[in-house]
C-alpha positions, 0 to 999 in steps of 0.5 A, a space after each residue: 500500500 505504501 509504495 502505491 501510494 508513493 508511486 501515486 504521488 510521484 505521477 502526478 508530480 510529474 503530470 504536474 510537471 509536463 502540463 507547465 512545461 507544455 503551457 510555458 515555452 521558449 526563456 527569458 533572460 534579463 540582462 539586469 535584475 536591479 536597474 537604476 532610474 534615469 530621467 524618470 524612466 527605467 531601461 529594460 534589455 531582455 533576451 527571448 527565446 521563443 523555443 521555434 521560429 515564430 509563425 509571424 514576424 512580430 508576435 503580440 506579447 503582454 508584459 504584466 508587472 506585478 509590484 511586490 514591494 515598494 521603496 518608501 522614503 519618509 521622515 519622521 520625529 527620529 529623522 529630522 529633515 533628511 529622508 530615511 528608507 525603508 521596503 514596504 511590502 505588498 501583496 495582491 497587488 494588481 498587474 501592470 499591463 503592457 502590451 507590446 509587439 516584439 520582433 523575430 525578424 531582421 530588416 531583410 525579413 529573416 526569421 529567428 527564434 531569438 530575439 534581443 527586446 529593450 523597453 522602457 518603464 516610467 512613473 507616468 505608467 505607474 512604476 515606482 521604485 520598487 521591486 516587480 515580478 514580470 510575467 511575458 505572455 503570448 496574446 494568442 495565449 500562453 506563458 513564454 519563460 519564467 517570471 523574472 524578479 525586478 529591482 527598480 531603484 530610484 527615489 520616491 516621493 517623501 512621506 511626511 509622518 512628522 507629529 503636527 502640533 496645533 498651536 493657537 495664537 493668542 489674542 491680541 489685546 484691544 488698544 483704544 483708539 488715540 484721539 489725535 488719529 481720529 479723522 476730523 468731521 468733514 460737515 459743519 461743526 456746531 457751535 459751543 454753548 457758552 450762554 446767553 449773550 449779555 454784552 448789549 446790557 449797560 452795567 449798573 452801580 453798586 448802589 442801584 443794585 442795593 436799591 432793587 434788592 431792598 424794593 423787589 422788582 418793578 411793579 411789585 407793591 411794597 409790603 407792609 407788617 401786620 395783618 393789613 399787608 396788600 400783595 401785587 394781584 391779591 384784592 384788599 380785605 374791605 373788598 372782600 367784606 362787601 362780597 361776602 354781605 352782598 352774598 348773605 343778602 341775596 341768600 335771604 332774598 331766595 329764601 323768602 320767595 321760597 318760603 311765600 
């Protein structure tokens, strides 16, 4: 039972083997696996062997980049301002595709089964500094060579992870206003009251001021002492006594029509 089962294993083992031999053909070689960035671009020389001479001159290929790594430059509180690097990686990561024609024959039309291909990567495509896994398929279908390992060195974009601190400014103090910096009124300004105008009136002497002190104004009579005083607008006590007979009188007058 044991060596059945071993033999079993190692069948399948090798239909494992012969099925991925048959769905990849021909090689790839590059001529480097880490490449330096120039100008924003990345240069690619590989060497394909597609295992026969190719039906067409020029056979559809995809190129798929599948980034399994990235080249982070950063600065942080422990570095300061200059750039530290660090490799970040990464994992289901989707390909970059290229579509591109690569070419088995020369300028007389002759045919070869291998080929040198250059090519170039650049960040306006969507490659960074970083490190790749490149698979070549056949459009028509199919894997040509092993996937190949990249390395793209160059320098990314800082990230800044600095602790931000938030400071609020403090308030300034309100000034008064200084008085000089006031603007002038433009209108009419109006005029101080400084009273009455009195300058049209003649000055009297010390002793018509006393006399019109001790007399009152003009056209006040002067009072008396005792009982029998008359003041200005007041009418005087005989007065008063002919109203008041003349009222009793006509009282008893209208008594007695009443009584008869």
């Amino acid at each position: 039972m044991r060596s059945s089962s071993v033999l079993g294993v190692l069948l399948v083992v090798a239909a494992l083997m012969v099925s991925s031999t048959a769905l990849a053909v021909g090689s790839v070689r590059v001529a480097r696996t880490t490449i330096q960035e120039d100008s924003k671009q990345w240069k690619i020389k590989l060497t394909i062997n597609y295992g026969s001479l190719p039906h067409l001159a020029h056979i559809p290929m995809v190129l798929s980049f599948t980034p399994t790594a990235i080249y982070e430059r950063y600065v942080d509180d422990s570095t300061g301002d200059t750039p530290a690097r660090r490799v970040v990686r990464l994992r289901n990561q989707a390909t970059i595709d290229l579509p591109m024609d690569v070419g088995f024959a020369d300028m007389s039309g002759k045919m070869f089964k291998i080929t040198k291909f250059k090519f170039k990567l650049s960040r306006g495509a969507g490659f960074e500094a970083g490190e790749y896994t490149l698979k070549i398929h056949k459009a028509s279908g199919g894997v040509v060579g092993r996937p190949i390992k990249l390395r793209l060195e160059g320098k990314n974009k800082v990230i800044n992870r600095k602790a931000i601190e938030f400071k609020a400014k403090a308030p300034k103090p309100k000034s008064k206003p200084d008085p000089s910096d006031m603007p002038e009124p433009s209108g009419p300004r109006a005029a101080e009251d400084s009273g009455p105008d009195l300058s049209d009136i003649e000055d009297i002497s010390d002793e018509e001021a006393a006399a019109i002190k001790a007399d009152g104004p003009p056209g006040a009579k002067k009072r008396s002492s005792g009982c029998g005083c008359e003041v200005v607008g007041e009418p005087a006590q005989g007065q008063l006594g002919l109203l008041l007979l003349a009222a009793v009188a006509l009282a008893l007058v209208f008594v007695r029509r009443r009584s008869s």
